[in-house]
N, C-alpha and C positions, 0 to 999 in steps of 0.2 A: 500388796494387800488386796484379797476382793473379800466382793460382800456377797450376800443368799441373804437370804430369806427364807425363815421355815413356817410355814402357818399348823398351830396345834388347835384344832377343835374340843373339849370340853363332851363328855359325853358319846352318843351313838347319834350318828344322821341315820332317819328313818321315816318310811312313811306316815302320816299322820296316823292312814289305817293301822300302824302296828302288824304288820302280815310279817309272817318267818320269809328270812333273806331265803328264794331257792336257788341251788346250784343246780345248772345243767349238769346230766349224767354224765361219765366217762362215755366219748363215743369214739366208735371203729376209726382209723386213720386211714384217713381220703386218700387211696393213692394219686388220684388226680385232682388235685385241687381246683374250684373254680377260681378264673381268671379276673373276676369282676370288684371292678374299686369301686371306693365308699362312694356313693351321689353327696352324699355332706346331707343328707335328713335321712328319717322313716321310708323306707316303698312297703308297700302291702303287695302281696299276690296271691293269687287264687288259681288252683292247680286241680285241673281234673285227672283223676287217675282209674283205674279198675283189676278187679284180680288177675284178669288173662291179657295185659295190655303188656307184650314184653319189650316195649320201646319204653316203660314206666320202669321196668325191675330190673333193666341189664344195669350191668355195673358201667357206673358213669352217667346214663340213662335219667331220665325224667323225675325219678326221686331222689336219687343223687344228685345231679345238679340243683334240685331246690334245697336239699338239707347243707352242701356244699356252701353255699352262700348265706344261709342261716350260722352255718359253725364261723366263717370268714368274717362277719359283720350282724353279732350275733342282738347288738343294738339299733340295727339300722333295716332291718329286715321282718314281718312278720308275712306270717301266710298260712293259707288253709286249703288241708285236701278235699276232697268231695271225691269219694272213695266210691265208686258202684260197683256191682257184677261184673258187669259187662261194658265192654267200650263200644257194643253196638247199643247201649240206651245207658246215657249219661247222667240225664238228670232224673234221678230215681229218690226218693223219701230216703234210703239211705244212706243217698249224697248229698242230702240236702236241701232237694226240692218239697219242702214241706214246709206249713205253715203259713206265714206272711214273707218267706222269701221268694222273691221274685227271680225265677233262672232266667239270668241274660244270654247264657252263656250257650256253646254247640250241644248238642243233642246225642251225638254221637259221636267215637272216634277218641284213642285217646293217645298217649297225652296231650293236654292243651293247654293252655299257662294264660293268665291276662293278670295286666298291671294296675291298680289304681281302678278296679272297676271298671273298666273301659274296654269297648270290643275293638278299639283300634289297637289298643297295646296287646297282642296278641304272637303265640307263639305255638306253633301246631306241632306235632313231632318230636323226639331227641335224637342227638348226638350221643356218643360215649366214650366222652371227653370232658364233663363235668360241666360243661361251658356254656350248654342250649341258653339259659336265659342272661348269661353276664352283659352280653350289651342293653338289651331293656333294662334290667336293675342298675347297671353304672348309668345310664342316659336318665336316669331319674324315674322311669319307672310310672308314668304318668302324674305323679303326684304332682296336687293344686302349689303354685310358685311359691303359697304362703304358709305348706309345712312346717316351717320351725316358727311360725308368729302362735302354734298352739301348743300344748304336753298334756299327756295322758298317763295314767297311771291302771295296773290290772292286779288284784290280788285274789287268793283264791285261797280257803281254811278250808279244813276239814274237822265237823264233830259229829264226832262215833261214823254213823252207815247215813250223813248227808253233808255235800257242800253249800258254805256261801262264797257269797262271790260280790267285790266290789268294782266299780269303776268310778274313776276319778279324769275330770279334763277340765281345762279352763284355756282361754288366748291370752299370751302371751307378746302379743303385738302390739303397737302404736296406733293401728289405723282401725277399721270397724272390721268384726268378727262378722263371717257368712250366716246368713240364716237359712233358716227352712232347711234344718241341723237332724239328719236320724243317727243313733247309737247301734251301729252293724254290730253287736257283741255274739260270742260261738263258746261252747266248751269241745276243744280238740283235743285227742288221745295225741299225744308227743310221741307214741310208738306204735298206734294203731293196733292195739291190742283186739284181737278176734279180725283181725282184716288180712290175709295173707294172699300173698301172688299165688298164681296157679302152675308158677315154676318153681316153685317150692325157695326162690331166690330173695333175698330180706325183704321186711314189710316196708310200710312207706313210714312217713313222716304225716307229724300235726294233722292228722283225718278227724272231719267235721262228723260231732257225736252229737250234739244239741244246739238252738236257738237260745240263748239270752232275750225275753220279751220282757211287755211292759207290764205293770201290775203284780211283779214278784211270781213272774211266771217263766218256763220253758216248754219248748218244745220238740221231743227228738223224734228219730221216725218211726217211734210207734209208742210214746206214749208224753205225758203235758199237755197243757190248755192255752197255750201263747199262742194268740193271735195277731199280737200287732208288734214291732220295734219302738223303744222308746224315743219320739219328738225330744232334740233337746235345743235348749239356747244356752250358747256357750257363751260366756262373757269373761272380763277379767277376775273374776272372782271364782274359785275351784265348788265347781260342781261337784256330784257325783249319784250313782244308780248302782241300787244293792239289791243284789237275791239271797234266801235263805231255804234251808229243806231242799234243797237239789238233793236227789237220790244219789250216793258211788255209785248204783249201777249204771248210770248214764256213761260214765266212762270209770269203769274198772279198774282199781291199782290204787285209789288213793290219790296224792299230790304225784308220786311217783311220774303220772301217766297224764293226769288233768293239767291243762293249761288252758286259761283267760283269752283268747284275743277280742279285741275292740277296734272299733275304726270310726270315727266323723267324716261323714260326708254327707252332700246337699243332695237334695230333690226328695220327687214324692214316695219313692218306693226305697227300700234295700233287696237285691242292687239296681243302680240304673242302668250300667251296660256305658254305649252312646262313645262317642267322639271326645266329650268338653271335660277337663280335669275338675273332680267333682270329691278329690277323696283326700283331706283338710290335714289329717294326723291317726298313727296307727300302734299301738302299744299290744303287748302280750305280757303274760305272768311272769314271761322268765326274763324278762327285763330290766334297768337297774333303775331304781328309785328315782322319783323326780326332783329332790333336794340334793343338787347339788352345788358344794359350798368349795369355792377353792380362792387361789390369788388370782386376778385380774391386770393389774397392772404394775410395778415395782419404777419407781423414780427416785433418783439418786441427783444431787445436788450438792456443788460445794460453792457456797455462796460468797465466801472471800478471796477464791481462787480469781487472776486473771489471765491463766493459760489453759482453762478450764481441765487440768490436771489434777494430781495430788500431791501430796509429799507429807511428812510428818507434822501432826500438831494440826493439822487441819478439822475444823467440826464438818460434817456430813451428814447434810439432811435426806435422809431414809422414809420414803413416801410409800404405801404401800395400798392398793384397794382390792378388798374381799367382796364378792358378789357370789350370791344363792346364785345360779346359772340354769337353777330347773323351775319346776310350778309352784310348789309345795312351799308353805311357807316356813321359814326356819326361826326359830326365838329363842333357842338353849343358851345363846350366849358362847362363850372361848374365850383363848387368847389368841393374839399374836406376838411372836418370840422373832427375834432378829438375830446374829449372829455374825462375826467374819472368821476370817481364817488365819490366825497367826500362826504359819511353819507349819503343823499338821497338828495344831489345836484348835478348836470348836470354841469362839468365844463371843457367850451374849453380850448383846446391849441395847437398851432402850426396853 
């Protein structure tokens, strides 16, 4: 005889915001797939790229290997292009240098990759072999020790000819949450729609369209009134920071094209650039919900047994613990259903 356990939830798990589930698009098939395993949390990165930079567009090359590792660990991975003209002047308004964002980053030259906010985690050049960034994202990627002590969440509607946009994070940790907390939020085009290489070879990926600021404001590179990032203090209890009236033209296509990303990290500015892991937890829109409800542990016991075996006629105590495993808090209620296997029938109990 064995035994399983099936746990049936009651309803839909879903964000509290109620945002439509999105599916990533069908995309082209990697012929070289990147090489790089999970860190076991979120990495952010930040990828500068330009029209005429053809170590960014060959195949395998600088945007391949970032979207590569996006499609491979498509939970554990966020990132943003900063797309310019030209790779002889990088940080240009529309790549990004506008607003209250502070460019850490090189000036010139492209492609260049940093992990985690950090000019140490750095990566100049590609390969084309999919692979340029797989040891920085598998080595963790710079991220602060204590990424999984926090969750984020990013959702993103559409009504009629404007976006809103939410973010949600709280800590999820035992110990004290970092302060002196900014909200780095971006609206990325996921296909870089009006950005093409000047080899006429595929566009990039996730190219930064607008700031997320504070006061229900944005700012793209050439039009919004955002001037600061929003201060936040994160604690055990789910936050969150909403905009509304975001123009479709800031990024064109609808949901199709738009996506959220978000990042917590410490200090005074976004970004700080610097040496010291400063970047806490990292979420995008196309990411999967932070309630998540499954089995944790299953124990089994037979308490009159003294060969700790079985045999027939035996009662078997069936211990089972479910745990939310994300931020969001879950109340719908369910069941739990039990079951064993006699012969090749399904049969409940308890």
């Amino acid at each position: 005889m064995s035994i399983f356990v099936v746990s049936i939830l009651s309803g839909y798990v879903s964000h509290s915001m109620s945002p439509p589930v999105e599916e990533l698009e069908s995309e082209p098939v990697v012929k070289l797939n990147s090489q790089a395993t999970s860190p076991g949390h979120v990495v952010f990165g930040q990828y500068i790229s330009s029209d005429n930079c053809g170590h960014c567009s060959k195949t395998g090359g600088g945007s391949d290997a970032h979207h590569s590792i996006k499609l491979n660990h498509p939970d554990e991975y966020v990132y943003v292009t900063y797309m310019s003209a030209s790779y002889t002047d990088t940080d240009t308004a529309r790549a990004g240098k506008v607003g209250p964002y502070n460019w850490a980053w090189s000036t010139s030259g492209a492609p260049d990759a940093y992990f985690g906010d950090r000019t140490d985690k750095n990566q100049g050049g590609a390969n084309n072999q999919y692979t340029t960034y797989d040891s920085l994202y598998s080595s963790g990627g710079g991220m602060h020790s204590t990424v999984n002590d926090y969750g984020m969440s990013a959702g993103i509607y559409q009504n009629g000819n404007t976006y809103d946009v939410s973010i949600s994070y709280a800590y999820t940790g035992t110990g004290t949450p970092a302060s002196n907390m900014k909200l780095y939020a971006a609206l990325v085009d996921k296909e870089c729609t009006g950005y093409s290489y000047s080899s006429g070879i595929p566009h990039g990926y996730n190219c930064w369209m607008a700031w997320l600021t504070a006061g229900n404001t944005y700012k793209s590179k050439n039009a919004g009134t955002g001037t600061a990032f929003h201060s936040v203090t994160v604690s055990s209890a789910e936050e969150s920071q909403s905009w509304s009236g975001i123009p479709t033209s800031v990024v064109p296509g609808g949901l199709d094209k738009a996506v959220v990303v978000a990042v917590l990290m410490s200090g005074n500015t976004v970004s700080v650039g610097g040496q010291s892991a400063h970047v806490y937890h990292a979420t995008d829109s196309t990411m999967l919900p932070l309630v998540d409800v499954g089995i944790e542990t299953v124990e089994l016991n037979n308490p009159i047994s003294t060969n700790s075996g079985y045999v027939p006629g035996d009662t078997i105590d069936v211990v089972a613990t479910i745990r939310n495993n994300g931020v969001e808090a879950y109340s719908d209620g369910g069941e739990i259903e039990f079951y064993y296997v006699d012969g090749s029938t399904e049969v409940k109990f308890g």
